[in-house]
BAFI-590442 format. One line per 10 residues: number of its first residue (from 1); their letters; for each residue x, z, y of N, C-alpha, C. Coordinates in pm, whole numbers, always signed. Each point is the difference from the previous one (the first is absolute). Layout:
NUM = a = X:Z:Y:X:Z:Y:X:Z:Y; ...
***
This chain:
1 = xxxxxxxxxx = +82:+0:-120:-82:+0:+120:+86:+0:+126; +159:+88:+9:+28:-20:+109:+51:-157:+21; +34:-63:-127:+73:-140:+58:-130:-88:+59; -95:+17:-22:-136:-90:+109:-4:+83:+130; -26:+128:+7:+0:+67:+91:+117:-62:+127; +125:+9:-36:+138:-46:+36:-45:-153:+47; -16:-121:-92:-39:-160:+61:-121:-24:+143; -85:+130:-94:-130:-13:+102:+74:+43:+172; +46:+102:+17:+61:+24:+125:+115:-76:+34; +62:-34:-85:+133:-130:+36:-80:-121:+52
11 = xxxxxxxxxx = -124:-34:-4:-73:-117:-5:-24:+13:+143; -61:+105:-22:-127:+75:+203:+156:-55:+49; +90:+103:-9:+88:+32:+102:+83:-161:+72; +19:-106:-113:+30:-120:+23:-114:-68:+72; -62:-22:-35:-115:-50:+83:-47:+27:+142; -55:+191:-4:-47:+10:+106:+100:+78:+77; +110:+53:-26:+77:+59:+71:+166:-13:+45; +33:-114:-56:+101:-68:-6:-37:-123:+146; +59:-32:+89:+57:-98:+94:+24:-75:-16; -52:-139:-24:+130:-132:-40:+21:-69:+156
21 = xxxxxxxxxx = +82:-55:+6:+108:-65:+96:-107:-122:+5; +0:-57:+107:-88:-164:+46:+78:-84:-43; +3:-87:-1:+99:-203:-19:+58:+58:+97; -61:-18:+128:+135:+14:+96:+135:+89:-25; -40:+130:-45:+107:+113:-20:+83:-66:-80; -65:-30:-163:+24:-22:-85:+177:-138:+27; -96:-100:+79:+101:-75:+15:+148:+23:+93; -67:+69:+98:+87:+43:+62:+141:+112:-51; -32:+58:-102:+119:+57:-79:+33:-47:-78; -73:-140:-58:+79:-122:-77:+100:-21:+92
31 = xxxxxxxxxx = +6:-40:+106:+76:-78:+65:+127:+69:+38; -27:+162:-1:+63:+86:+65:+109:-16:-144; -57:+45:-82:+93:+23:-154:+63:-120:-12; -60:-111:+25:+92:-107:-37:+125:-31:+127; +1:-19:+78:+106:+29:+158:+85:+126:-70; -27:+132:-30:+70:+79:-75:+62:-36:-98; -74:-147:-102:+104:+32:-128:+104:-90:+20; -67:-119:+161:+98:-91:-1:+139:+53:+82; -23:+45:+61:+116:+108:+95:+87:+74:-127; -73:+92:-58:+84:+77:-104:+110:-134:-84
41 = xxxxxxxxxx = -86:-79:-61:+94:-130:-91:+56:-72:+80; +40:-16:+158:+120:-29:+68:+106:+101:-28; -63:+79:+40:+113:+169:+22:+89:+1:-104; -137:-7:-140:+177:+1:-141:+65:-155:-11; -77:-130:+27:+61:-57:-19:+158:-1:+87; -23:+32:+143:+110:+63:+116:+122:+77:-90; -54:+73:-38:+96:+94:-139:+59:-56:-47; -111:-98:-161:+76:-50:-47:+90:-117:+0; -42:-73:+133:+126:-91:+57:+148:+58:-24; -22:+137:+110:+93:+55:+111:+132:+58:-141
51 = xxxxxxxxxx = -90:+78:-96:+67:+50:-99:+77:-96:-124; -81:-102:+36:+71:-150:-113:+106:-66:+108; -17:-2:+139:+170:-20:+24:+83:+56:-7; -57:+182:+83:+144:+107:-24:+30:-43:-164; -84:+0:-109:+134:-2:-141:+56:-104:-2; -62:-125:-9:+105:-122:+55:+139:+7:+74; -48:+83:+137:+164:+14:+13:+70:+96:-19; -31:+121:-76:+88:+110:-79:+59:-112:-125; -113:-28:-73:+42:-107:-151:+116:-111:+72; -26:-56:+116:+170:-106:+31:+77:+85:+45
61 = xxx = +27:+113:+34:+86:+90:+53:+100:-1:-122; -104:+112:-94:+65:+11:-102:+32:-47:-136; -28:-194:-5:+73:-28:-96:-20:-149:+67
***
């Protein structure tokens, strides 16, 4: 009995007491997350440039 008890109020509470976000919101932190993930995947690619020349020229240094 408590696991119906438990769905039945998980149900109300989604429905009538839960907030959802409009299209507008919605899209608007699409856009936000994606500008974020594209910024972040410059940043390491920046890295992993920067770190594939420093060994390049330690590796001709030293042999």
């Amino acid at each position: 009995m408590k696991i119906v008890t438990y769905f039945k109020e998980s149900y109300t509470e989604l429905v009538q007491k839960v907030t959802w976000p409009s299209i507008n919101q919605l899209s608007h932190s699409a856009v936000i997350v994606m500008v974020a993930s594209l910024l972040l995947a410059l940043v390491v690619l920046a890295m992993d440039l920067t770190f594939e020349n420093i060994m390049k020229a330690i590796y001709s240094i030293l042999y």
